[in-house]
N, C-alpha and C positions, 0 to 999 in steps of 0.2 A: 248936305249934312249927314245924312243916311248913307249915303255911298261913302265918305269919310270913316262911318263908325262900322262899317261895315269889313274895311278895309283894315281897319287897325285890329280887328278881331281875326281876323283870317290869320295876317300877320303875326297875332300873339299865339293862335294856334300853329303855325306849323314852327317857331321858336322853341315851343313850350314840345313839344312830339319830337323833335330831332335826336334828342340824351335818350329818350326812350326807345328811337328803331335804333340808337347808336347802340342799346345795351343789352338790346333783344337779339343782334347781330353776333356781341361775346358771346352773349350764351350759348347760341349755336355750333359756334367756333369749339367753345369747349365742350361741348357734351358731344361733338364728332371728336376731337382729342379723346376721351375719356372710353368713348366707343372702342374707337381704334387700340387703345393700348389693352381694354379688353379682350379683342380679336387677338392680338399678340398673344395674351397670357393664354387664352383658351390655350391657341396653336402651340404653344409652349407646352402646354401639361398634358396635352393630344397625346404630341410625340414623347416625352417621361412614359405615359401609362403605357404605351405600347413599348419600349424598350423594358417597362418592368413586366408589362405581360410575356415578350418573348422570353427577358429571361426566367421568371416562373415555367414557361412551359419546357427549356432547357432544365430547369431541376429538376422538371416533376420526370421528362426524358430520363434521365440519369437515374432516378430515383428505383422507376421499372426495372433497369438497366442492373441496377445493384439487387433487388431484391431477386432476381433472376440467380445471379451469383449466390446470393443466402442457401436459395436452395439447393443447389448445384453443390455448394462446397460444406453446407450444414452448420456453417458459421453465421454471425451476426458481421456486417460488413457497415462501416461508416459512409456516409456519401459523400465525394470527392471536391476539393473548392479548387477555386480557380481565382484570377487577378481579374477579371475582365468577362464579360457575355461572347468576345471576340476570340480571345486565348482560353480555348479548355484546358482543364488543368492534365499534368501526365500522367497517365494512369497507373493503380497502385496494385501491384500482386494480389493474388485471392490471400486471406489472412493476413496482410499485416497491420491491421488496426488490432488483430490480436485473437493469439489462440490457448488451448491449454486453459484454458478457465480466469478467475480473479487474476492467479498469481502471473500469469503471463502477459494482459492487457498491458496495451500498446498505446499511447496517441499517434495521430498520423500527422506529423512533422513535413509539410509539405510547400511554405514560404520560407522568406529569406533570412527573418527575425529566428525561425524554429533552425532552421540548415546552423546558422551562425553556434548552434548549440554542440555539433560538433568538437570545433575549434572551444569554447570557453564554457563546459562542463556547468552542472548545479554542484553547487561545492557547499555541504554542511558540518559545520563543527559541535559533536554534540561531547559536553562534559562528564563527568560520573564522580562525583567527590562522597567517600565513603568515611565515616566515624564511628567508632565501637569505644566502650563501657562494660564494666564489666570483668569478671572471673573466667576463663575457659581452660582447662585443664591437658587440651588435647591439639589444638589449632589457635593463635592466638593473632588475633589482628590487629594493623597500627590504628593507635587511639586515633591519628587523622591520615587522610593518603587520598593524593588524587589519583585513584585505580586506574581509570582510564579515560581516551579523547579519543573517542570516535571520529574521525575525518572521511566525508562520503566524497565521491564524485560518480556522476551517473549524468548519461546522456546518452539520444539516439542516435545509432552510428548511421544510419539509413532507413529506407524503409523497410529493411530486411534485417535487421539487427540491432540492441540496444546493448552499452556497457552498463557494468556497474561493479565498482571496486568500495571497498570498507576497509580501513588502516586502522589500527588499535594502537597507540602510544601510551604506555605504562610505565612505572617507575623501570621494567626490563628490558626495553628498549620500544622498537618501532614492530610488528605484527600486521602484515596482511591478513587481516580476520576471510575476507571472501574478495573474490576478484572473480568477474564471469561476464561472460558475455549470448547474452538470449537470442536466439532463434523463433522469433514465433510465425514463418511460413510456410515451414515445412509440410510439405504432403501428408494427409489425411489429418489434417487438423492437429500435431504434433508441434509441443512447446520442447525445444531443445536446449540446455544451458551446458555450458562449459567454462572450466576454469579451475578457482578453487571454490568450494560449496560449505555452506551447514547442510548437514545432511537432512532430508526431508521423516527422517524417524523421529516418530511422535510429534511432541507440542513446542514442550520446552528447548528441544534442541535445534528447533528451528530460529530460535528468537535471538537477537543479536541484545546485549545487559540492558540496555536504557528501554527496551519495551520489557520485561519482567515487571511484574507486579510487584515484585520483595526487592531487597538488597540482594539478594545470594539467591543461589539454585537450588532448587528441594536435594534431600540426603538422595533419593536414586541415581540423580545427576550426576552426583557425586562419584557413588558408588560401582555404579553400572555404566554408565554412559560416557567417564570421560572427564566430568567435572566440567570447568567451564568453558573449554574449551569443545568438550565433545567429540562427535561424530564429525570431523572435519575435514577434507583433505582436497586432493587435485580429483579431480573428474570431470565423469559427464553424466549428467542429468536428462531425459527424455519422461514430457508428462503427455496426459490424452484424457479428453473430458468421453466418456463414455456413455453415450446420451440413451434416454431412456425416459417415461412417461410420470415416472414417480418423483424420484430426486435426485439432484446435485451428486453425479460422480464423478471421481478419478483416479488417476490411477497414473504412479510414478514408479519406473525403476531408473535405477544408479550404479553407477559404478567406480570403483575409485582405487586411487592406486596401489592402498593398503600402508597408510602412514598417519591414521590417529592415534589418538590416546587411548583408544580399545584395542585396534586390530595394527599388527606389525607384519609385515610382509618382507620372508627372509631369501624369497627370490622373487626375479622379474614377473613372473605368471601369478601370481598368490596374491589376486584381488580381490576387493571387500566389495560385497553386493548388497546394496537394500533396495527394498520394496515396500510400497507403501500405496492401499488403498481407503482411499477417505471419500465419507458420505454427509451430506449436507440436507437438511430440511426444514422448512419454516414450519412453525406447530402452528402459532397463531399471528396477526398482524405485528405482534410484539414482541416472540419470543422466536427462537428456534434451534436448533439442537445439531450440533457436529461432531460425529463417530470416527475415529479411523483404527487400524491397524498397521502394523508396521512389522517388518523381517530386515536382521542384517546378519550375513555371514560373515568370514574373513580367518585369516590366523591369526593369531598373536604371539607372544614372544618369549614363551615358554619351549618354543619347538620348532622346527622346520613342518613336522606336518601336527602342530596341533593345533586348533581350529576355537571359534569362539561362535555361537546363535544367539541372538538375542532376540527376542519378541516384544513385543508392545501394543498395549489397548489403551487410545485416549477417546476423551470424552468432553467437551464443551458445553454448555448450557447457558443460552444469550437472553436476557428478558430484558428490556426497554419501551416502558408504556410513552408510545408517540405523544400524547400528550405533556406528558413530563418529563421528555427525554435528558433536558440537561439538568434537571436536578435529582433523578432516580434510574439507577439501570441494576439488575444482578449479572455475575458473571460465574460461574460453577464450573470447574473442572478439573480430570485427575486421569492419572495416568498409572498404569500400572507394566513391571516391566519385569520379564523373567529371562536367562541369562546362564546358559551354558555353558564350560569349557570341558576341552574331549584331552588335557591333559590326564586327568586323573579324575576316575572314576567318583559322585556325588558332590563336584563343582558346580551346582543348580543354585542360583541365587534368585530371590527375588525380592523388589522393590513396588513401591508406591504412593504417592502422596493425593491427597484429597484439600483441594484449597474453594474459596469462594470472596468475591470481593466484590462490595455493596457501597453506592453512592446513595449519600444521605444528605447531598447540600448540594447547591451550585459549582463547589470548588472541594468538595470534602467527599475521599472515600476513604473505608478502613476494610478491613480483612483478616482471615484465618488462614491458617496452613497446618496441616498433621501430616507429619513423615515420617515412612519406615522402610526401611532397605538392608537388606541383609551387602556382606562383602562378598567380590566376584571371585577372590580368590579364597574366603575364611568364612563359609556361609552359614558358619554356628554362629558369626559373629555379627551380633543385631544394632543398629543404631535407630536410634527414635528421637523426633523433635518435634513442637508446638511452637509455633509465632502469631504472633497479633501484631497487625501495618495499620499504620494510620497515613493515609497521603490527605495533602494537601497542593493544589493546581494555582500556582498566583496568576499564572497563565498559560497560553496552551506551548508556549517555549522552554516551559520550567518546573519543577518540580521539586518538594518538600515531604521526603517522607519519615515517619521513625519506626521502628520495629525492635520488638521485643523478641527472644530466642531463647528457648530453652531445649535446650539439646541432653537425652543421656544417652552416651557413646558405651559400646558392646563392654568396655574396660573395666565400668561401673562406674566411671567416670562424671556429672554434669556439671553442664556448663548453661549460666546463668546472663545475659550478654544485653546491652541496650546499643542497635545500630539507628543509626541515623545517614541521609542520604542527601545531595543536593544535584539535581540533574537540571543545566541548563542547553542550551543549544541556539546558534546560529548558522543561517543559510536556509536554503532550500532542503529539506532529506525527503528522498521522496517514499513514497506510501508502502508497508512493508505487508507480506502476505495477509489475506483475512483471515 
């Protein structure tokens, strides 16, 4: 009987133990699987960190490699990409990420997406639709007119040269405003342009209409310069950042073929030169202050040898507390311009205007303007004006502005004017001098 019960107890024990070594055996099973795929993923991420350390240590190579060049060439140099830690990228001339200061910086266009940029340009359409109100006695403008459509196209031609052409279509037809093509590799840190140019004298005559703070150009503009056209013609341009331990120099001469609206050139040799040296400095983290001078000679069209000098002293003053940059900045500036012709004896003119324009909202700036210019040719004869702008930004594509004008012209003349402006624009336009 004992041996019976003895037996059935054995029996129920190892019934009862079999699901238990059956399931202590999975567990084993999986926790070597779970091992193992472990061991994979280490090996796995082994070989990633060493393919991202070699290539960190290939950047940091390159990195020496460029600052080397910095020194050497006195330029700030970009460091070079590539598709692959296998295929280095080819290598790119000392300067062409960009010489010559702000105005001549380059990107380095070096894959297949930027190359493609060639062939299918940035292309921007910007508007200018102009309105006046108003009495003027002396100049009268249409109550509406779309004055002009800026059409850009601009792209890198290489690594050794960008284009950049500007079309002006007006009620007068179609206008090549500027067409050029930049050099910025040239030897000894020299930004070289060629083509047709606004000429680099003073402020205002560098700025193509839709960056203008007013509707219309100050009376000197007018008077001395050209009007709205200006200082414009076919040439060549050559700038050079002049380095030095205090501040931001440079220094531009030009030359051109003697066919603006100042200077006439009544033979092939009888070219128009300007020069222009400008200085740059930060006062404080939030403001700072840009001085230039400016020379143009040439003839005009009074004479075979009679000649026109014109001088120029601008002045900029930038304030933008970082804190509240987008809804407070000042901007201060004025230009003042005096103006020879060697026709005939006491042809000394001179001009000036003093403007400043203050954002006072997120979307809201207004401003002032006081102008006075004597004529290049009549320099008894004085013109003076006063405006008050009010813009408003719906966004950074468009603009709303109105302007108020009172003008009294040397005749005895005033004129009394309410303009209004609508600038819109589509496309890419890419970033215009600082």
């Amino acid at each position: 009987m004992y041996t019976s019960l003895i037996r059935t107890l054995v029996l129920g024990i190892l019934v009862l133990g079999t699901p238990s070594i059956g399931f202590a055996q999975a567990q084993a099973s999986e926790s070597e699987a779970i091992r193992a795929e472990l061991d994979r993923l280490r090996q796995e991420f082994d070989s990633l960190r060493q393919q991202y350390d070699d290539r960190f240590s290939m950047l940091e190579a390159r990195l020496v490699a460029l600052e080397g060049e910095t020194s050497s060439t006195g330029g700030p140099q970009p460091p070079e990409t590539s598709g692959s830690p296998s295929e280095p990228a080819a290598a790119v001339p000392p300067g062409a990420a960009g010489a010559g200061g702000p105005q001549g910086s380059l990107p380095l266009y070096g894959n297949v997406n930027a190359l493609s940029k060639i062939f299918n340009p940035d292309i921007a359409v910007i508007g200018n639709f102009l309105g006046a109100a108003g009495k003027t006695p002396v100049e009268s403008s249409p109550v509406l007119n779309m004055a002009e459509t800026e059409t850009s196209l601009q792209a890198i031609v290489d690594p050794y040269a960008r284009a950049d052409f500007f079309f002006a279509l007006g009620p007068e037809g179609i206008e090549l405003e500027e067409g050029y093509i930049t050099f910025p590799t040239l030897p000894g840190g020299l930004l070289m342009k060629a083509g047709k140019l606004r000429s680099a004298f003073g402020r205002v005559n560098t700025m193509h209409t839709h960056l203008l703070p007013w509707t219309d150009r100050p009376l000197v503009t007018q008077n001395l310069l050209g009007g709205e056209e200006g200082i414009s013609d076919s040439g060549v341009s050559v700038a050079r950042l002049l380095p030095n331990p205090w501040v931001f120099l440079e220094a531009t001469g030009e030359v051109f073929r003697g066919e603006s609206e100042v200077f006439r050139a009544s033979r092939r040799r009888d070219l128009t030169y300007v020069g222009r040296l400008r200085g740059y400095q930060d006062i404080t983290e939030s403001s700072n202050l840009d001085i230039g001078t400016s020379i143009a000679y040439g003839h005009n069209d009074a004479g075979p040898s009679a000649t026109t000098r014109i001088i120029g002293i601008d002045g900029t003053f930038r304030y933008r507390p970082l804190r509240r940059a987008i809804y407070r900045r000042l901007l201060a500036r004025s230009e003042l311009v005096w103006s020879r012709r060697s026709e005939a004896s006491g042809l000394n003119a001179f001009g000036a205007y003093v403007a400043a324009d203050y954002q006072f909202a997120r979307r809201w700036f207004t401003g002032l303007r006081y102008d006075y210019s004597e004529r290049a040719t009549l320099p008894d004869a004085k013109d003076t004006g006063t405006s008050w702008m009010l813009t408003f930004w719906p966004s950074e594509y468009s603009q709303i502005r109105g302007q108020y004008r009172r003008t009294t012209y040397a005749e005895g003349e005033t004129a009394n004017e309410v303009l209004f402006q609508f600038l819109f624009s589509i496309g890419a336009h890419g970033a215009h001098a600082f």
